[in-house]
C-alpha positions as CSV (number, residue, x, y, z in Angstrom):
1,X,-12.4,-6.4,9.8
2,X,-14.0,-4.0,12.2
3,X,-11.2,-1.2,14.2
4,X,-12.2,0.5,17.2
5,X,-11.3,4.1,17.2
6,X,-11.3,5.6,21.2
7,X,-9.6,9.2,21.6
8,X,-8.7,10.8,24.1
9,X,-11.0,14.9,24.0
10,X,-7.1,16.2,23.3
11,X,-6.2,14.2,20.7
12,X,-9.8,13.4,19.0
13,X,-8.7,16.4,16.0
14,X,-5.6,14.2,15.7
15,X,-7.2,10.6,15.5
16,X,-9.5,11.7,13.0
17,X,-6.5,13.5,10.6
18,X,-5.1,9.9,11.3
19,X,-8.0,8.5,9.5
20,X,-8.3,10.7,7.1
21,X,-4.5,10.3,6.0
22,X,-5.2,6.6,6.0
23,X,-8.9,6.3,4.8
24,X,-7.8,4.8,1.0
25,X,-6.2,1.9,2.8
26,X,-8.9,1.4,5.1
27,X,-11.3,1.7,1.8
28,X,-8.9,-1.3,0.5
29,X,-9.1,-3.4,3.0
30,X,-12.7,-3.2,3.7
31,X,-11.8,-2.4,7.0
32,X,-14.6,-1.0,9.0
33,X,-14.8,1.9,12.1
34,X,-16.5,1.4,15.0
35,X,-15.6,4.2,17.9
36,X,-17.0,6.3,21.2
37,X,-19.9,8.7,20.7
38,X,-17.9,11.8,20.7
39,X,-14.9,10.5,18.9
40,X,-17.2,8.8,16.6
41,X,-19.4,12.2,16.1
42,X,-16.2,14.0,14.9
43,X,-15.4,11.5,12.5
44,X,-18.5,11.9,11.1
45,X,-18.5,15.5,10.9
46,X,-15.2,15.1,9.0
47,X,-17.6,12.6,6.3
48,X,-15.9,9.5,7.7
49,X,-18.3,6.4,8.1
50,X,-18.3,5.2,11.6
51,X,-20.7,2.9,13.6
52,X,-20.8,5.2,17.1
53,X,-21.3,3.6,20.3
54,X,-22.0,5.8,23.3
55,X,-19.9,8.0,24.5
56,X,-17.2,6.8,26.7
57,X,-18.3,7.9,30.1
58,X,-21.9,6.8,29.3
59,X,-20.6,3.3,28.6
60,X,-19.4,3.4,24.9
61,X,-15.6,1.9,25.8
62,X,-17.4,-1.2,27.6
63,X,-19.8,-1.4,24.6
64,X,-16.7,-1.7,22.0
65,X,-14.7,-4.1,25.3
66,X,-18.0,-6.6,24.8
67,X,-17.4,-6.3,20.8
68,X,-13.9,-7.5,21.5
69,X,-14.2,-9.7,23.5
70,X,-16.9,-11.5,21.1
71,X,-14.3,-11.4,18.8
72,X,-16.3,-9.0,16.9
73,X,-13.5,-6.0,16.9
């Protein structure tokens, strides 16, 4: 299972505390991140593994919108 992770510049510092918090269950699940080139780039910076898309005004949310709708996300 692949989950997108899109953040908002405000709240990017809280989506990745979120993952963090969470990571062990993600790890359990074998659930897989997939997110926007910035949001994505802080993950990684916090040693979170993430497969970053471009950023969102570039065309990273339509990028993750195709992965949905291919069922992929």
């Amino acid at each position: 299972m692949t989950i997108a992770i899109i953040a908002h510049d405000g709240k990017k510092a809280d989506m990745v505390a979120f993952i963090k918090d969470h990571v062990e269950l993600l790890q359990q699940r074998n659930i897989s991140l997939i997110a926007t080139g910035t949001t994505g780039s802080h993950l990684e910076r916090a040693g979170l593994g993430v497969e970053c898309m471009l950023s969102g005004p570039l065309g990273g949310d339509a990028q993750i919108a195709s992965r949905l709708v291919e069922g992929e996300v």
